[in-house]
N, C-alpha and C positions, 0 to 999 in steps of 0.2 A: 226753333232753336237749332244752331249747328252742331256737327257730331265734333265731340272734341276729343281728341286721344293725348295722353303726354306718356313718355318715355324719356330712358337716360340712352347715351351715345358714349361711346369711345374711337376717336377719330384715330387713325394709323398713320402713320409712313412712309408705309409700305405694303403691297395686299398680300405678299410671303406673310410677316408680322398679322396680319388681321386675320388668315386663316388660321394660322398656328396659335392663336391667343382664343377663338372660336374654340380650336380640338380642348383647348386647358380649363374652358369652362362649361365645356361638358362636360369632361372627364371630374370636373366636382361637381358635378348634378344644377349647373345654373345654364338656363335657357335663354338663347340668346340667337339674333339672327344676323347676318352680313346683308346691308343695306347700303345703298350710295349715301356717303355724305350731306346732309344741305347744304343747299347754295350759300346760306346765311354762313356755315364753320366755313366754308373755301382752303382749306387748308388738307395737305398730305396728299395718298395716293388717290382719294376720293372716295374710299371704304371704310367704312364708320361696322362698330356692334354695336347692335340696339340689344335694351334689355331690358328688364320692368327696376322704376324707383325704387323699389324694395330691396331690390340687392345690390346697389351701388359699394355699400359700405363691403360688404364680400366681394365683390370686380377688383373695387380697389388696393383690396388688400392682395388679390392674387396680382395683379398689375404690380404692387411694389416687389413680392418675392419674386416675379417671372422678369420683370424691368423689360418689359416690350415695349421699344420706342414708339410713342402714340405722342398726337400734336395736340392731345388734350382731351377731356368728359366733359359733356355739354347735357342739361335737362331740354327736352322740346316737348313745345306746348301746339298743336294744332287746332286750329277753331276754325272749320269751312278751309277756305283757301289762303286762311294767315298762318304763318310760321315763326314762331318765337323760340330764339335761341338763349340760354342760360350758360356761361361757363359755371363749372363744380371746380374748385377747389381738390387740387390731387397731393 
């Protein structure tokens, strides 16, 4: 059986915007790492935050008070060497 990970993404703009949107969710205690983009989003500076499904609904909401230009939130599902891209709903 392949190892399968899934996580949520917030793709940037900009990699100014992707650190500074990084410092605002740690500063409210959500863990989060700066990751290049997949190939599958192709989209912005190439710097996506990765973070766990579970806090989507919290990113989001700091996403809409902070209004950090992002080209969108995407779920990724990995299984072996496939990548499946999901847009979310922002």
């Amino acid at each position: 059986m392949p190892f399968q990970e899934s996580f949520d993404i917030l793709a940037f703009r900009s990699r100014q915007h992707a650190f500074h949107f990084s410092q605002v969710l740690r500063d409210h205690g959500i863990a989060s790492q700066i990751m290049s983009t997949p190939k599958e989003v192709a989209l912005g500076c190439g710097l996506s935050l990765r973070f766990s499904p579970y806090m989507t609904r919290r990113v989001l909401n700091l996403y809409k008070h902070f209004n950090s230009p992002v080209t969108g939130c995407y779920h990724v599902v990995r299984t072996g060497s496939e990548t499946k891209v999901s847009r979310i709903p922002m």
